[in-house]
C-alpha positions as CSV (number, residue, x, y, z in Angstrom):
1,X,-101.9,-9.2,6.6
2,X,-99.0,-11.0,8.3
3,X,-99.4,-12.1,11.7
4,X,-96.9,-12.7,13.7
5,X,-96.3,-15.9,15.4
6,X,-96.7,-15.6,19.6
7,X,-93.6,-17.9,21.7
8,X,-96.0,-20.9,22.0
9,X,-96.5,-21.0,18.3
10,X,-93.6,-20.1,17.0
11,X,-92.3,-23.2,19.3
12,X,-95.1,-25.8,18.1
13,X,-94.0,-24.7,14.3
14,X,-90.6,-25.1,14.8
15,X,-90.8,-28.8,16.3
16,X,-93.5,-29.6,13.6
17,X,-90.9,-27.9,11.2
18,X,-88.0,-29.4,12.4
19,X,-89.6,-33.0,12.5
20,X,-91.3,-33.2,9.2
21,X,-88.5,-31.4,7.3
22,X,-85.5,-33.8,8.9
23,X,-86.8,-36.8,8.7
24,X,-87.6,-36.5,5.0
25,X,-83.8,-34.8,4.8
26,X,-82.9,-37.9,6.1
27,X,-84.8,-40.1,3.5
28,X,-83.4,-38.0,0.4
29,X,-79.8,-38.2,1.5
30,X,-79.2,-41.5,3.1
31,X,-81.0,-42.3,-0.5
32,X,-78.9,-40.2,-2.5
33,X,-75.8,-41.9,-0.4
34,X,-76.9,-45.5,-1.4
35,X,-77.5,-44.8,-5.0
36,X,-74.0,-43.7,-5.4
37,X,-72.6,-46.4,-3.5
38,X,-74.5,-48.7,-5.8
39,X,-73.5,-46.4,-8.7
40,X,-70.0,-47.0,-8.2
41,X,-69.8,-50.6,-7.6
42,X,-71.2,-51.1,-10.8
43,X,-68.5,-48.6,-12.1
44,X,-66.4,-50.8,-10.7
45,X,-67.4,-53.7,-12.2
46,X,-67.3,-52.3,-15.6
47,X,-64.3,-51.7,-15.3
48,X,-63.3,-55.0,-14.8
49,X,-65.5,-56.1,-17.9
50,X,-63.6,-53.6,-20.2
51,X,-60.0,-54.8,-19.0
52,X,-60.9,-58.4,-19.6
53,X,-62.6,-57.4,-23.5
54,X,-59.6,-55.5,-23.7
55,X,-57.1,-58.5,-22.9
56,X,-59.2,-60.6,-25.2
57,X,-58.5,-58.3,-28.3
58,X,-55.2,-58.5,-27.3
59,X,-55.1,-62.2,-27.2
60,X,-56.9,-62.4,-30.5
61,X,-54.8,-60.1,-32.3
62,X,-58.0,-57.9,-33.4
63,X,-57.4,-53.9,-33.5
64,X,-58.0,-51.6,-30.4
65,X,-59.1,-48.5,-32.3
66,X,-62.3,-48.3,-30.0
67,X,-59.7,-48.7,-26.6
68,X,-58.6,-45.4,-25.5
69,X,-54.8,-44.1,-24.3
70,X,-56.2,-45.1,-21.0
71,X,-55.3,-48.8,-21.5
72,X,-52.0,-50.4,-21.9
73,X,-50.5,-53.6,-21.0
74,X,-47.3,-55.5,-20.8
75,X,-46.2,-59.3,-20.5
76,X,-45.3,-61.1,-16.9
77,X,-43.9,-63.7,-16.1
78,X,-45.1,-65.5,-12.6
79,X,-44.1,-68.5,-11.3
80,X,-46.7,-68.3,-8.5
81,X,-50.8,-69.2,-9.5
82,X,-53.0,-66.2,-10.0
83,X,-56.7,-66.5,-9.6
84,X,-58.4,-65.8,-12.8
85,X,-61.1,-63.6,-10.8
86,X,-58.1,-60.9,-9.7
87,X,-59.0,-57.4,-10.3
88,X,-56.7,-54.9,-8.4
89,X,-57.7,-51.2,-7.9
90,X,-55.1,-48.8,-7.1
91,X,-54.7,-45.2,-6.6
92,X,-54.5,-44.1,-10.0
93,X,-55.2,-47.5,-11.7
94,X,-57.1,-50.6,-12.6
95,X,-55.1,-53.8,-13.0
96,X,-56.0,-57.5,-14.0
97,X,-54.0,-60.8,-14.8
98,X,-54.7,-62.8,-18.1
99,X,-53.4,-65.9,-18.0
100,X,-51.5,-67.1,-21.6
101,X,-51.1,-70.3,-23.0
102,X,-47.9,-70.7,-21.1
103,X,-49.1,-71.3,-17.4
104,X,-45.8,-69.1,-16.1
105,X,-47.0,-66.1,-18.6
106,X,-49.6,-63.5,-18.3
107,X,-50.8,-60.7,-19.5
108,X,-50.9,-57.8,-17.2
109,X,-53.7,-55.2,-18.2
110,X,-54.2,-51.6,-16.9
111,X,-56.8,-49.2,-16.9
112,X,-56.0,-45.7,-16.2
113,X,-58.7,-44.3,-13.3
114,X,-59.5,-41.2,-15.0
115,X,-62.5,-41.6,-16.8
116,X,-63.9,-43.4,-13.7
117,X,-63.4,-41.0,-11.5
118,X,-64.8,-38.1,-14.1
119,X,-67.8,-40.3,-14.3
120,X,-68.2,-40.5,-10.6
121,X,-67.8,-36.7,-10.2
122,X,-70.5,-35.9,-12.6
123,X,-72.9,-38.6,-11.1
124,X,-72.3,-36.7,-7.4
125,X,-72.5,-33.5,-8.6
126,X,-76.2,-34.4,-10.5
127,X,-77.1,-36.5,-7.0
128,X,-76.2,-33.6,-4.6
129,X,-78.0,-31.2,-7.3
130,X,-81.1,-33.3,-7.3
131,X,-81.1,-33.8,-3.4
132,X,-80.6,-29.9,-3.0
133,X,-83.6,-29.4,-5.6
134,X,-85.7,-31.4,-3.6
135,X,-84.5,-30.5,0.1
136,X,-85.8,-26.7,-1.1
137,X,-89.2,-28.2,-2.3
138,X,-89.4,-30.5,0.7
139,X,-89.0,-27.1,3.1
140,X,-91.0,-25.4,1.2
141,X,-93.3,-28.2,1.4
142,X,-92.7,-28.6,5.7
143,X,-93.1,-24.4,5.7
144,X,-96.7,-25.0,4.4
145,X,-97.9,-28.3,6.2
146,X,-96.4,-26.5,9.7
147,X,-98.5,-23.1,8.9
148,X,-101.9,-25.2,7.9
149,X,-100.8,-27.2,11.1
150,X,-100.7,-24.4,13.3
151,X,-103.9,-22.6,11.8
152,X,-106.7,-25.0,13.9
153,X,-104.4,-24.0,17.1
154,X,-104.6,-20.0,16.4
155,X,-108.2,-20.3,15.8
156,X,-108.6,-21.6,19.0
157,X,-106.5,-19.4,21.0
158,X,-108.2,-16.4,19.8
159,X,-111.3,-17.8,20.5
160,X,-109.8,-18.1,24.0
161,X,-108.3,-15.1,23.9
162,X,-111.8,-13.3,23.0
163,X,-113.1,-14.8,25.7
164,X,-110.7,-14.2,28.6
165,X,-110.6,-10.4,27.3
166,X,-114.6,-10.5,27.4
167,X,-114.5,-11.9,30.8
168,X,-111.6,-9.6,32.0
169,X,-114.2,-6.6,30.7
170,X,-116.9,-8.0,32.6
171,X,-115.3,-8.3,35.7
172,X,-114.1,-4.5,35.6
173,X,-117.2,-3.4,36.9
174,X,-117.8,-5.4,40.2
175,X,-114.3,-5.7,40.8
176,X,-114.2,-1.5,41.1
177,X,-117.7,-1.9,42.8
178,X,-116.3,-3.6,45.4
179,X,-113.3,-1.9,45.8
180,X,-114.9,1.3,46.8
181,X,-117.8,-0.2,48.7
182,X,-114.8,-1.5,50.6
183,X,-113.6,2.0,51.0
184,X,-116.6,3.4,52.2
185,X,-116.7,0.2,54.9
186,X,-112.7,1.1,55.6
187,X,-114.5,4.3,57.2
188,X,-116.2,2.3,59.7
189,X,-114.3,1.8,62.7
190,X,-116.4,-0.8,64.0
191,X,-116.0,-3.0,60.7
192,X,-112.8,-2.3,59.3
193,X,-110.7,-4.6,62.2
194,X,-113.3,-7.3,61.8
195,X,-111.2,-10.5,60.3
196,X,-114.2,-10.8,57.8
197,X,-113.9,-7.6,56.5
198,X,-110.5,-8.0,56.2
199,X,-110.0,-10.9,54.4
200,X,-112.6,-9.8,51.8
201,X,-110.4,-7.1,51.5
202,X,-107.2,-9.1,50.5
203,X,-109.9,-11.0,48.3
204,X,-110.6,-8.4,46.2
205,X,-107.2,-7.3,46.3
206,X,-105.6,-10.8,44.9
207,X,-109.3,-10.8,42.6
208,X,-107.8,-7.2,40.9
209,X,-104.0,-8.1,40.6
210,X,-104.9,-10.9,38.7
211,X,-107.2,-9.5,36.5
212,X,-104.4,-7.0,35.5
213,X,-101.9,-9.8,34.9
214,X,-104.3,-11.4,32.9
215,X,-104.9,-8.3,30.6
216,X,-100.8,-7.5,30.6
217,X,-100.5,-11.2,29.2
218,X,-103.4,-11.0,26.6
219,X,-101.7,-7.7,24.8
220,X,-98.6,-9.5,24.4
221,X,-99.0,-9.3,20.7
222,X,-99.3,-5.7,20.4
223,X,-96.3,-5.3,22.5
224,X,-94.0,-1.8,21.5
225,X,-90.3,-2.1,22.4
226,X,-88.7,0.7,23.7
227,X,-85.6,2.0,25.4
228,X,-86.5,2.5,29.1
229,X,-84.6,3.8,32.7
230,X,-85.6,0.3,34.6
231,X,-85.1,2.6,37.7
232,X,-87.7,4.4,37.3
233,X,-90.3,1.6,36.3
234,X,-88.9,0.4,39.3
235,X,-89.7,3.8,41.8
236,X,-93.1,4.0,40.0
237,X,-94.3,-0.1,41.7
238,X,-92.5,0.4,44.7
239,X,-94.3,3.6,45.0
240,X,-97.5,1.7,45.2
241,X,-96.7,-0.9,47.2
242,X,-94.7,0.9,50.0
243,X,-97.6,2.5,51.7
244,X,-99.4,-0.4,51.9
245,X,-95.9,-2.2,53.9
246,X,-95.0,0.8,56.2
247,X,-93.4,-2.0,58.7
248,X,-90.8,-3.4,55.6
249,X,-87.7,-1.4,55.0
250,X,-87.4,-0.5,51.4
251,X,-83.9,-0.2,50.2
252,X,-83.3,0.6,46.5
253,X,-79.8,1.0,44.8
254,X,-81.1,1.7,41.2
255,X,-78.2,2.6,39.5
256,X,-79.2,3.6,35.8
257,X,-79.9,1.2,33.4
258,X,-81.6,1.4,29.9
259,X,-82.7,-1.4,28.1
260,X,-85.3,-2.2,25.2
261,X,-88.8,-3.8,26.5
262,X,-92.0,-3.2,26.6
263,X,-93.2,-0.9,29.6
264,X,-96.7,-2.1,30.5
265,X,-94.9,-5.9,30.7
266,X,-92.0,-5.0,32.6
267,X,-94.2,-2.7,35.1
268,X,-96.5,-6.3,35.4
269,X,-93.6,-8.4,35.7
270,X,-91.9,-6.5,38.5
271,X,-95.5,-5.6,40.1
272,X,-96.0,-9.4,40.6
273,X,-92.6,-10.0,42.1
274,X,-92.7,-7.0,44.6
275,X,-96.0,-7.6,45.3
276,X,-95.2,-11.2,46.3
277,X,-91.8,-10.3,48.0
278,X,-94.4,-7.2,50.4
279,X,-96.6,-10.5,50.8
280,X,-94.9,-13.4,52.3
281,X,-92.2,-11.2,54.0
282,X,-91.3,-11.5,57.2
283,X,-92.4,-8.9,60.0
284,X,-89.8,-5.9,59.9
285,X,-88.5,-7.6,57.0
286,X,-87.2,-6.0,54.0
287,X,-86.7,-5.6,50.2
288,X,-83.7,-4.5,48.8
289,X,-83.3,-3.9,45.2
290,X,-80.1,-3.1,43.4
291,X,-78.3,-3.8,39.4
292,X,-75.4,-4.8,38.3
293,X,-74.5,-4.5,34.3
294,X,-77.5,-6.2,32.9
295,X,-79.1,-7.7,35.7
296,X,-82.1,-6.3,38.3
297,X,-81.7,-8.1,41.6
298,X,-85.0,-8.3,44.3
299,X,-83.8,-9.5,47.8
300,X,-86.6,-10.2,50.4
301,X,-85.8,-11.5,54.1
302,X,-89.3,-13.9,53.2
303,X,-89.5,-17.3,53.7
304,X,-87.3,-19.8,52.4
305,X,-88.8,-21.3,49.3
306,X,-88.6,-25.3,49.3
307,X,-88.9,-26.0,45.8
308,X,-87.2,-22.6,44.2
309,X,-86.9,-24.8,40.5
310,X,-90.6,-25.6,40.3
311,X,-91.6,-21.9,41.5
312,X,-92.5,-20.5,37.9
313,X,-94.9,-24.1,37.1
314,X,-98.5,-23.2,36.9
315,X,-99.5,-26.3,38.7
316,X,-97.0,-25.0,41.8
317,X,-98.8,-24.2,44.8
318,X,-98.3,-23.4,48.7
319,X,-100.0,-22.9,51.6
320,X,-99.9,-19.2,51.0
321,X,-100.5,-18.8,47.2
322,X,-100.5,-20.6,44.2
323,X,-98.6,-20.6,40.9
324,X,-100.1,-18.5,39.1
325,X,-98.3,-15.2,39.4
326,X,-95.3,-16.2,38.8
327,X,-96.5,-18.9,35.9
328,X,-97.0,-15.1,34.4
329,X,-93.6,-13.5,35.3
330,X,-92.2,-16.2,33.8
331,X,-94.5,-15.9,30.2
332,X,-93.8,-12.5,30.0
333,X,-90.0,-12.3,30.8
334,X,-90.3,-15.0,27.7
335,X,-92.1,-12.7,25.7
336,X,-89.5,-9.8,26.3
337,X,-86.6,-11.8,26.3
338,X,-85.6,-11.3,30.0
339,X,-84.1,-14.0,31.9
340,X,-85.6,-14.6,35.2
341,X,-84.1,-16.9,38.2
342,X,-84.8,-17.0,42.1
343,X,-82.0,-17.9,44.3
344,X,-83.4,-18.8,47.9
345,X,-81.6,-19.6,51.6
346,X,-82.6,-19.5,55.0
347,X,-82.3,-15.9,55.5
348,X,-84.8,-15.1,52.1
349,X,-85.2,-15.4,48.5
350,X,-83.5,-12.9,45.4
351,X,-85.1,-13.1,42.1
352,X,-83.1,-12.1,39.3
353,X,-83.8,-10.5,35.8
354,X,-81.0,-10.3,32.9
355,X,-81.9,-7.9,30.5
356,X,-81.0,-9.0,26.8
């Protein structure tokens, strides 16, 4: 059975990949470069040896059956001293001086650059066949090492994964214990406004919105995409935050908008940010929430956030909460392809998603 590769692995097999693969693409054609540069220099210089074996028959008189139509010649006269070591190379020719018994006279040679450059031709074609055969073989090769590579690191995140889901399982039953035991205390008058009581309650609040990011994050693999009205995901959390926030104005311009996600991540994603925006709000604050084309907008008149790039880091923390809900936001708007930014001033914060 294929599994398919989450965003972290998919990212640490692409840079293994990418490493592996290159540098030895590297190797095999700056190779394959250097052998044809040293291929043709000694082209060259065969050349040169034929024209001067070919002016030597000439001088001695001997046939020239085995020289081809690409040689020919023709007598020069020059008053000026040529070096015996010339060899010219033209566009369409090879050309050397022979010096004669007369010092003024020599005989010009030429070499038609026909047959050279054929030969060159086929020696590129076989290097850049060669280098192709073994770029395939060498990604085939990278494919395999990266998937063996990558096989200690799944086994250990489903190890972890199997036990964060065991531990998320466990905690369902005294976190629901203690939710209504705190009911049934919420029906005391005497304890309910004790500070105690109170911040237990908050507690076990924080205790059970985590535990439900946590188990929206581990089903990432099983993920369904389907079209859905972000309005209404967006009615259905506001919906169970409002009654908690009766002294924040809630002001939604929802206009409709369908896109492809996954509903139980989206729901998380936009549970954590209203939940956070109902939080750290000011007193008679508000949320307002609107689109435009692509994009969800959530305004709060909270407090300005200092750092606003360092927001979505797991280590991030504050005075009033740490990283951590948002280091999820941020894995699951990876997961579903959304886009996610937070734009803060004085007067609050708006995070942003951009639907794909």
């Amino acid at each position: 059975m294929v599994i398919a590769l989450a965003h972290h692995e998919k990212g640490a097999f692409l840079k293994f990949f990418i490493t592996y693969f290159f540098s030895v693409a590297l190797l095999i054609l700056s190779s394959g470069f250097f052998y044809f540069e040293q291929v043709q220099t000694q082209a060259i210089k065969s050349e040169h040896f034929s024209l001067i074996e070919y002016a030597r028959h000439l001088k001695m008189g001997e046939k020239l059956q085995e020289f081809s139509k690409d040689f020919h010649y023709k007598m020069v006269k020059r008053s000026r001293h040529i070096d015996i070591r010339n060899f010219t190379v033209t566009k369409n020719e090879f050309m050397k001086y022979i010096p004669m018994k007369d010092s003024n006279i020599y005989l010009q040679v030429f070499k038609s650059k026909e047959s050279y450059k054929k030969k060159l031709s086929n020696i590129k074609i076989k290097i850049l066949l060669i280098q192709s055969l073994l770029l395939l073989l060498f990604a085939l090769l990278s494919y395999l090492l990266a998937k063996n590579a990558l096989k200690p690191l799944r086994e250990s995140i489903e190890t972890l994964e199997k036990f964060s889901k065991d531990l998320l399982h466990d905690l369902n039953t005294p976190v629901t214990a203690m939710k209504l035991n705190l009911k049934l205390l919420e029906k005391n008058e005497e304890v309910k406004h004790i500070k105690a009581f109170l911040r237990l309650q908050k507690s076990v609040e924080a205790i059970s919105e985590l535990r439900g990011s946590l188990t929206t994050l581990l089903e990432q693999k099983t993920f369904q995409v389907r079209k859905l009205n972000i309005c209404k995901v967006v009615n259905d959390v506001i919906e169970l935050h409002q009654p908690n926030y009766s002294n924040l104005k809630f002001d939604v311009e929802c206009i409709l908008l369908e896109v492809n996600v996954n509903e139980n991540a989206l729901k998380q994603i936009l549970h954590n940010l209203i939940s956070n925006a109902c939080k750290y709000n000011s007193i008679d604050g508000f949320i307002k929430i609107y689109t435009k084309e692509k994009t969800l907008y959530i305004e709060d008149s909270g407090t300005h956030i200092k750092e606003p790039d360092k927001i979505f880091d797991r280590e991030y923390s504050t005075e009033n909460s740490t990283g951590f809900g948002l280091d999820i936001v941020k894995r699951l708007c990876e997961v579903t392809n959304i886009n996610v930014t937070v734009y803060s001033t004085s007067k609050g914060n708006c995070f942003s998603l951009t639907f794909s």
